[in-house]
One Martini backbone bead per residue (centre of mass of N, CA, C, O) as a GRO file, in nm:
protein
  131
    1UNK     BB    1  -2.522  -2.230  -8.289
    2UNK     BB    2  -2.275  -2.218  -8.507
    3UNK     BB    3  -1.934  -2.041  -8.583
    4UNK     BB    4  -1.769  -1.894  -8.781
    5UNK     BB    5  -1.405  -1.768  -8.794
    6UNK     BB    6  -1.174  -1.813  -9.038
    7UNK     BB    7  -1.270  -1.503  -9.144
    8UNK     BB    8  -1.100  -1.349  -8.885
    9UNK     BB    9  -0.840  -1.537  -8.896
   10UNK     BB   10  -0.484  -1.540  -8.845
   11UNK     BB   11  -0.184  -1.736  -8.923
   12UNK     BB   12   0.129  -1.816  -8.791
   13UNK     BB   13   0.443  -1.868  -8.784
   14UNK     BB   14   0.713  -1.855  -8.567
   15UNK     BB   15   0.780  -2.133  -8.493
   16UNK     BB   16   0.879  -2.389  -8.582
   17UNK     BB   17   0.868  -2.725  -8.579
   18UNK     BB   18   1.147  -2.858  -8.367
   19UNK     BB   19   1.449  -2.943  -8.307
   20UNK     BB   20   1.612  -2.729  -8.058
   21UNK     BB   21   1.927  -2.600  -7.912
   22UNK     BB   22   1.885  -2.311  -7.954
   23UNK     BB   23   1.847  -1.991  -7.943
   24UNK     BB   24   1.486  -1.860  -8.060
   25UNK     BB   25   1.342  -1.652  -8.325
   26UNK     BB   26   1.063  -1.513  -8.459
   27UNK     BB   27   0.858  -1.456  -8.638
   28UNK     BB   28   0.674  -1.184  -8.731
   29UNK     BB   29   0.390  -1.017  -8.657
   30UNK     BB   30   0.115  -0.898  -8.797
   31UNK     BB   31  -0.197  -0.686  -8.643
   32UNK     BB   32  -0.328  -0.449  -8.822
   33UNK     BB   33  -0.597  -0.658  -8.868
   34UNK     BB   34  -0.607  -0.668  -8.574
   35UNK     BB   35  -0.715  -0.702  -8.209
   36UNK     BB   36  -0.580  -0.994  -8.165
   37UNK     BB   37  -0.382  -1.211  -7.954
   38UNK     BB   38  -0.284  -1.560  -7.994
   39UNK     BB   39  -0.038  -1.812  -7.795
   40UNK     BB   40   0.094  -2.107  -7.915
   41UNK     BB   41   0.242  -2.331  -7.741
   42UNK     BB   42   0.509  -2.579  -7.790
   43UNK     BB   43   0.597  -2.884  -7.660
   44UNK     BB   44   0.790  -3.118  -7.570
   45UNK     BB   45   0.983  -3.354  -7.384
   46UNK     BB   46   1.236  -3.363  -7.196
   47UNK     BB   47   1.564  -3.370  -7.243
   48UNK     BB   48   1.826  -3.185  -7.220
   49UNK     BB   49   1.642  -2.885  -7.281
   50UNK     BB   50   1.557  -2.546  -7.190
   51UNK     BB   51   1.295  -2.374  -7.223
   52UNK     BB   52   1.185  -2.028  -7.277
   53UNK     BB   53   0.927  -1.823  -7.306
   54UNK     BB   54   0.871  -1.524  -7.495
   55UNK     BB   55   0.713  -1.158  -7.577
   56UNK     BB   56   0.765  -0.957  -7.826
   57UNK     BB   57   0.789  -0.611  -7.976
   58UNK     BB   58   0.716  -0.345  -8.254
   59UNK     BB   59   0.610  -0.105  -8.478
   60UNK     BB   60   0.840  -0.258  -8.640
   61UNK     BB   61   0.955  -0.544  -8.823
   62UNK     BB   62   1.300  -0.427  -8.797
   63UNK     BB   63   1.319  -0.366  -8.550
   64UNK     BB   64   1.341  -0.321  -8.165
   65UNK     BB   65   1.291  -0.526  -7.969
   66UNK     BB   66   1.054  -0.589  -7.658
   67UNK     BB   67   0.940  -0.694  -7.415
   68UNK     BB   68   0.644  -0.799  -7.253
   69UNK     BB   69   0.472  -0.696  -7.075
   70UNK     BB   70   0.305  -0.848  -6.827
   71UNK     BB   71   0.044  -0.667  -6.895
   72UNK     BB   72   0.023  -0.786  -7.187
   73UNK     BB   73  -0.025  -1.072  -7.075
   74UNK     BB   74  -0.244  -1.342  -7.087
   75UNK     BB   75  -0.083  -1.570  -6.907
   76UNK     BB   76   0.127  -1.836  -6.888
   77UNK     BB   77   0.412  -1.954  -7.011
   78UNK     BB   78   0.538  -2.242  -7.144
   79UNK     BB   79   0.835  -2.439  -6.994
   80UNK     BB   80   1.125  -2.625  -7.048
   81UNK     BB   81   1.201  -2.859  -6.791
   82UNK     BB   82   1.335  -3.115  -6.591
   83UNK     BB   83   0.999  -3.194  -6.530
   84UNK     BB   84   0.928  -3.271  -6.843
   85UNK     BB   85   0.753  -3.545  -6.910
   86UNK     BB   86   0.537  -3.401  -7.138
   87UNK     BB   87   0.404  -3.252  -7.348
   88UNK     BB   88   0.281  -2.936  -7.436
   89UNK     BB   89   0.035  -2.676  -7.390
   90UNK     BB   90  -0.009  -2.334  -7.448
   91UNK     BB   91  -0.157  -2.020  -7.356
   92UNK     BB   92  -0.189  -1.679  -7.473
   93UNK     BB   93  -0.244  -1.315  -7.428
   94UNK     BB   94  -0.229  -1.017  -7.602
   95UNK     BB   95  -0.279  -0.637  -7.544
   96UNK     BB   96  -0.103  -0.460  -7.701
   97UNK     BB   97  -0.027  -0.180  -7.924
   98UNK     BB   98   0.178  -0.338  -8.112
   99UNK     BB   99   0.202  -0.466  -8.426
  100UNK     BB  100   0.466  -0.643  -8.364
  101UNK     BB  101   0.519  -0.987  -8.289
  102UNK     BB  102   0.721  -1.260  -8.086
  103UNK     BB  103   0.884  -1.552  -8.024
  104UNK     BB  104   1.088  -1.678  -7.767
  105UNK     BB  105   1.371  -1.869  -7.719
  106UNK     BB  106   1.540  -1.989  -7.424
  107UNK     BB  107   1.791  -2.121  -7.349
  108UNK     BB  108   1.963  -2.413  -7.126
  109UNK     BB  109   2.167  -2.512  -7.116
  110UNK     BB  110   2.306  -2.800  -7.244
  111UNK     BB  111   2.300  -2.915  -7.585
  112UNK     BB  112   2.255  -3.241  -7.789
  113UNK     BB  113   1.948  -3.261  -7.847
  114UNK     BB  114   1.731  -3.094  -7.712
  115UNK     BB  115   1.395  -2.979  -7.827
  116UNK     BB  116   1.094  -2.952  -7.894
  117UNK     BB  117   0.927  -2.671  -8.082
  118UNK     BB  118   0.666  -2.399  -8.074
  119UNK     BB  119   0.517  -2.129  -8.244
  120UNK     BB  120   0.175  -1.953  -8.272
  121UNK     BB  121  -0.012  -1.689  -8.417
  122UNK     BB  122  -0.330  -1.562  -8.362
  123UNK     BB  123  -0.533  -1.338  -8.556
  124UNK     BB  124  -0.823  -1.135  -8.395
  125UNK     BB  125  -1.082  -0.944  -8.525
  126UNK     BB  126  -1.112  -0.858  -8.776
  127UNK     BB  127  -1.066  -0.499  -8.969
  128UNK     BB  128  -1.053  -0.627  -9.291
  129UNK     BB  129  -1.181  -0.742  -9.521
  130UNK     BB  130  -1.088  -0.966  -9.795
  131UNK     BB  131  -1.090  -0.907 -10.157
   0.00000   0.00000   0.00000
């Protein structure tokens, strides 16, 4: 048997999928109602712009984000090099206590193309019910 997930989880984009030239700063996810979160991130293939991404959190949506400890992350966020020869997709989940989380994306080097980047936020396990 198979089971539907579709109504314990929530999906957010930090990231809109887009040619990106600058550091960006994802939308914060809300993760209140849910026990889990889940990173999706996403890469084409480099063309002349490297980017990290990493995962801030925050108690509150407008306050000061902070790097999520490495022990709140588990697996290895996927980063787009000058040898990232085809698209990419990577997965994280966040382990972490705050509310809300965002996603980082920090540019190297100078950039006249840029390179697609995304990132999705997947929140799991929800504990309300929505009526």
């Amino acid at each position: 048997m198979i089971y539907e997930e579709v109504t314990q989880k929530g999906v957010g984009i930090s990231i809109a999928p887009a040619v990106i030239k600058i550091d960006t700063t994802g939308t914060a996810f809300d993760l209140a109602q849910y026990s889990s979160a889940t990173i999706v991130l996403t890469a084409g293939a480099y063309v002349d712009t490297t980017f990290v991404f990493t995962l801030t959190e925050c108690d509150t949506s407008g306050g000061i984000y902070t790097d999520v400890a490495s022990t709140d992350i588990v697996g290895t966020p996927i980063s787009v090099e000058t040898t990232s020869a085809a698209a990419q997709v990577g997965i994280i989940g966040y382990i972490g206590d705050k509310r809300y989380i965002k996603v980082v994306a920090t540019k190297g080097g100078t950039a006249s193309t840029g390179s697609i980047i995304g990132a999705n936020i997947i929140g799991g396990f929800k504990r309300y019910s929505s009526a």
